[in-house]
N, C-alpha and C positions, 0 to 999 in steps of 0.2 A: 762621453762625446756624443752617441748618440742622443740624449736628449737634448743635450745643449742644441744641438742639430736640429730638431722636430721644434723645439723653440722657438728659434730664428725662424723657420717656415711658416709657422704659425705667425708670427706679426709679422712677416713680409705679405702673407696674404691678407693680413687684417688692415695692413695701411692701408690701400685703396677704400674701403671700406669706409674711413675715417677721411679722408683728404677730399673726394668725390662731391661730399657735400658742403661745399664751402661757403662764405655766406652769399658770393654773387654768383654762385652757380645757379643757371635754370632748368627747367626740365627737358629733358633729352627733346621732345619732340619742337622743343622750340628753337632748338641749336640752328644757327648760321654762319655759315665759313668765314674764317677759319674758327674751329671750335675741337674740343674732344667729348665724345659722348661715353661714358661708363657707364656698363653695367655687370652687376657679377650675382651671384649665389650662394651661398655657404648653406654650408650642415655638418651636425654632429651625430653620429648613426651609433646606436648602441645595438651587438644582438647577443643572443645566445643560442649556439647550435648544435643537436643532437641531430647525428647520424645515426642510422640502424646499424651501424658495424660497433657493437661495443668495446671492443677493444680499440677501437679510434677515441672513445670518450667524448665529453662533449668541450665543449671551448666558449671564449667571451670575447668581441671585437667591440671596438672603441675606436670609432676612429671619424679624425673630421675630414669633408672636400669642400674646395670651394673653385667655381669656376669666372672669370675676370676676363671681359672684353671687351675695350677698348677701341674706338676708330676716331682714328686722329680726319676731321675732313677742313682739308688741304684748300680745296675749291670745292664749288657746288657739285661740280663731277669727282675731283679726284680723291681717293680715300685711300689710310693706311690702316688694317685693320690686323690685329692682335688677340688669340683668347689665350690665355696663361692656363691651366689648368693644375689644380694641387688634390692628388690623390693617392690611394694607396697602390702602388709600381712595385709590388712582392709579393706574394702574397704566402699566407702562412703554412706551413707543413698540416698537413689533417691532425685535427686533434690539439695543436696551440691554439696558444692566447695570442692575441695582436692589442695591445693599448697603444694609442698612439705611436707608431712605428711601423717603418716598410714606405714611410711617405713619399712621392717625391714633385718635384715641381717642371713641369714643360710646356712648353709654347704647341697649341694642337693647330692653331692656325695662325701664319705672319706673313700676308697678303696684301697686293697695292690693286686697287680696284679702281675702274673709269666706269663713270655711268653715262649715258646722255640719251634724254628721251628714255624711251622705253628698252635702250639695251645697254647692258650691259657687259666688260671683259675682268677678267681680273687674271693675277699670277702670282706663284713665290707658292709657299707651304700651306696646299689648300685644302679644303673637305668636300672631297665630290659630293653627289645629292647618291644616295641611293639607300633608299626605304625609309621609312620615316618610326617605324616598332622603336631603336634604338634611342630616339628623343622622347615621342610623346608617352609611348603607354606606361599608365596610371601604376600605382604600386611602391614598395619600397624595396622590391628585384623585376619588377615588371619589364623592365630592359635590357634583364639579365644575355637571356638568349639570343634576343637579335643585336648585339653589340657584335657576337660574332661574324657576321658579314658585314658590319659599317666599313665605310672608303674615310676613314681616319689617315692622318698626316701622312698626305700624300705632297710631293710635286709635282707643280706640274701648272695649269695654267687652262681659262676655262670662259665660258660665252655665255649670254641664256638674253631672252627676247621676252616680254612680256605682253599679252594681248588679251581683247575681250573677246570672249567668244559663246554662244550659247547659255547667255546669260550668268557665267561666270568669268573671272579673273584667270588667267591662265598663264605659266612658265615655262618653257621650254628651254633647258640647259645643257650644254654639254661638255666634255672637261676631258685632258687628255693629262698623264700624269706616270709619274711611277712611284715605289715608297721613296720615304724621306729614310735616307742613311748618312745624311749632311750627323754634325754635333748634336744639332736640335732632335735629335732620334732618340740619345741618351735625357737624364733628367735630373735634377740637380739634389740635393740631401743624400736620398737612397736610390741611386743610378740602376734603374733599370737594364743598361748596356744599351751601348750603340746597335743601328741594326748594320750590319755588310752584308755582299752580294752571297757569302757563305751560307747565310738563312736560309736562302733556297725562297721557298712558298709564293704565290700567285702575285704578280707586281712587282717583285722585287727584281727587276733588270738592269743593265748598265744603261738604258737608251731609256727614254718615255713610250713606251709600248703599249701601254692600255690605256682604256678612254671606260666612259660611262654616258649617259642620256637618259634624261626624266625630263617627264610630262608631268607636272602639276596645275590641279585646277580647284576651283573653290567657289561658292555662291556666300556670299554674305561677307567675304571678309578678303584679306588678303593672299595669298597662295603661301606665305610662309610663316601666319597664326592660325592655319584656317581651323585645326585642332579645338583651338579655349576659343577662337572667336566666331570660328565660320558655321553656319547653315547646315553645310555639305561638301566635302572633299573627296580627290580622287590623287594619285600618283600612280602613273605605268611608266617603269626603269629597266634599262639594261645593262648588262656593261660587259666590258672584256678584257683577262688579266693574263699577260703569257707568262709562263710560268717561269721561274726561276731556278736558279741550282737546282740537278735533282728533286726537278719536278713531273709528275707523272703525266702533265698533258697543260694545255692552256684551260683557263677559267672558264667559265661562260655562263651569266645570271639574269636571268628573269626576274622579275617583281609588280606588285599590285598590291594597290590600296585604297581604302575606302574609309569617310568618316564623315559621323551624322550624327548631330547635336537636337534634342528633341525639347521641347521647353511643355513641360510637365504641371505647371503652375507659375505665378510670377516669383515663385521663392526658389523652385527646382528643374533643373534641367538635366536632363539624363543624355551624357553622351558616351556615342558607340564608336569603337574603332576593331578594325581585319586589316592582316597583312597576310600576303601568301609570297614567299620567294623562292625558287629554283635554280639551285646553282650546281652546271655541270663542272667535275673536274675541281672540287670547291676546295680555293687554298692551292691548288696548284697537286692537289693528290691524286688519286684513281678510283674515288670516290665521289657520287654525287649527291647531294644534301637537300631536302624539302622543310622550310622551314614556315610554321605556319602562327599567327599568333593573333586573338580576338582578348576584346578586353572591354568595360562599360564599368561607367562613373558617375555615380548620382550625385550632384550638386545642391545640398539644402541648405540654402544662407552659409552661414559659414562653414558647413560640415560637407567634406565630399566622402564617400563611402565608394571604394573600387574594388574589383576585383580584372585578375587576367591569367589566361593561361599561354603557355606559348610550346611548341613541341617540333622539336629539329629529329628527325626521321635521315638517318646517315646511311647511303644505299653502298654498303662495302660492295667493292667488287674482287668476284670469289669469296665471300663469304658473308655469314650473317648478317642482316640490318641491324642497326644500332638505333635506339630513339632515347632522346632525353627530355622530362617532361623538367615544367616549373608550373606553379601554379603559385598567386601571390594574391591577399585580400586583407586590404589597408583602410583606415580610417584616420585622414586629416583635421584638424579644426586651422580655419587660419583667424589669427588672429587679428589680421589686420596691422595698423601703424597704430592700436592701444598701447604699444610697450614700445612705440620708437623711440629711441634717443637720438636718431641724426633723420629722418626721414624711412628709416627701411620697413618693411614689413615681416613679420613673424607668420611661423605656421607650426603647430605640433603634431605628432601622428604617431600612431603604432599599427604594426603591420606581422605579419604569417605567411610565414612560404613554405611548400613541399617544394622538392627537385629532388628529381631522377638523371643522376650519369653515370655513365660508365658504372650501372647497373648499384651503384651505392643512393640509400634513400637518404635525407637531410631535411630536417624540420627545424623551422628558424622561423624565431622570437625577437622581435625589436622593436625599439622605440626610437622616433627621428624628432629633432629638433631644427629648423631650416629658415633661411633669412633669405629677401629679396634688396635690393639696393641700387640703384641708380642716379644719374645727372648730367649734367653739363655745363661745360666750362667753357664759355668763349675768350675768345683772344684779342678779338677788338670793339670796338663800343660803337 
């Protein structure tokens, strides 16, 4: 059953993939209401991981993601917007194998959004802004550690203004929300489990109790490519989560960031990214957490060569500090749309990580395989 199961995921996530490019489809940025714009992800991740605990042994994962999002726009302002996300929601006991298994399928964002002019509101099952480590930094675990403080599927409902200022683009967002314990919490094949107010942890209340606020700005590009497109970027976040069930206190997070793309040649650009976050009370425990994480990306024609480290520093209270390192150094080639068969683009890569938790070391070996894909579908002529 299970496989039949991971089967069925697998070409449910692979129809869009196939349908997206149809033959009157155009390209996303030329889409006009009413229209749907797709765009998704995929990869196949292979690694192999030796821990320093021998008696844990080492193990083989196999396993594909692919991320699918979708914005249906309605009117030139009004949009319905959707990311599917298909990933691994179990993860394995130390020391097993995972092939394909533990998958499961869920909705991380399903949001109705109004633009006009320069502002915008939106609501339904959102993704607050706060820190940016968790998307862009480079690697094939480079996002390992700061995925731990991301504002993933939340509700809740949220504003942000957009302006020019000091010769950059600039955003100013804010978002008031609590976690999502709706069905959409749970996830479809291999059910992660619903979340309820029982979890306890930072966010999880019966009311909308916490909010967030980010300032992003950018020279050369947009405020939300400014990473692969911009100049020079900045984000200063904060946010606030009361705690939940048997929780030892309310949240409370700080954050900052910076990024700066250097053009080296006309064939190479080397860019740099730092995040530094502070979260008191983090997760709603009696612990506060310093999470810090730099990373740089040499860009030569087709070949990006990365490296990043990242190290969360846990300030137990009444007892020892806790820190866990990662360090991850990957090597892409993208191949470009040489290999498309419908439009998408390829990219191949293998990558090396040390990490450090809960004082066990783990050195991991992999190789990624990874597709890009998009379009757009109008509705009227």
């Amino acid at each position: 059953m299970r496989s039949v199961s991971t089967l069925v995921l697998l070409v449910a996530a692979a129809i869009p993939n196939s349908s997206a490019f149809a033959a009157d489809a155009t390209a996303p940025e030329d889409c006009t209401s009413p229209c749907l714009v797709y765009e998704g992800t995929a990869d196949l991740t292979g690694e192999w991981l030796h821990p320093s605990d021998s008696a844990i042994g080492n193990s083989y994962l196999l396993l594909p993601t692919s991320e699918n999002n979708f914005t249906m726009k309605a009117t030139d302002s009004l949009s319905f917007i959707a990311n599917i996300v298909t990933e691994k929601v179990i993860d394995p006991n130390p020391g097993d194998d995972m092939i394909f298994s533990g998958l499961g399928l869920y909705a991380d964002v399903l949001q109705a959004q109004y633009d006009f002019e320069n502002v915008s509101i939106w609501g339904g099952k959102i993704h607050p802004v706060f820190g940016r480590a968790w998307d862009v930094t480079p690697g094939l675990h480079g996002t390992d550690l700061a995925d731990g403080y991301d504002l993933a599927e939340r509700i809740g409902g949220g504003a942000s203004v957009s302006f020019d200022a000091g010769g950059m683009a600039n955003t100013l967002q804010a978002s008031a929300f609590t976690i999502d314990r709706t069905f959409l919490s749970a996830s479809l094949f291999s059910n992660r489990g619903r979340t309820s107010l029982a979890d306890g942890v930072a966010g999880n209340t019966a009311g909308v109790s916490s909010f967030a606020v980010a300032l992003d700005g950018c020279m050369g590009a947009e405020t939300d490519v400014c990473y692969d497109e911009g100049d020079f970027g900045y984000q200063l976040a904060a946010r606030y989560q009361k705690g939940g069930d048997g929780s030892d206190g309310n949240e409370l997070g700080f954050l900052g960031s910076i990024n700066k793309s250097i053009s080296l040649t006309d064939e190479a650009t080397l860019r740099l990214f730092g995040e530094a976050a502070f979260l008191r009370n983090f997760d709603g425990t009696a612990d506060n957490a310093m999470v810090l994480t730099g990373s740089g990306a040499l860009e030569m024609g087709s070949m990006t060569y990365s490296i990043a480290y990242s190290q969360q520093r846990t300030l137990v209270s009444g007892g020892a500090d806790a820190t866990a390192h990662l360090f991850d150094a990957t090597a892409m080639y993208d191949l470009g749309d040489t290999v498309s068969l419908a439009g998408e683009k390829w990219s191949v890569g293998a990558g090396y990580s040390f990490s450090t938790v809960d004082g066990e070391d783990v050195q991991t070996v992999g190789i990624k395989l990874a597709t890009e894909f998009g379009a757009s579908v109008p509705f009227s002529h």
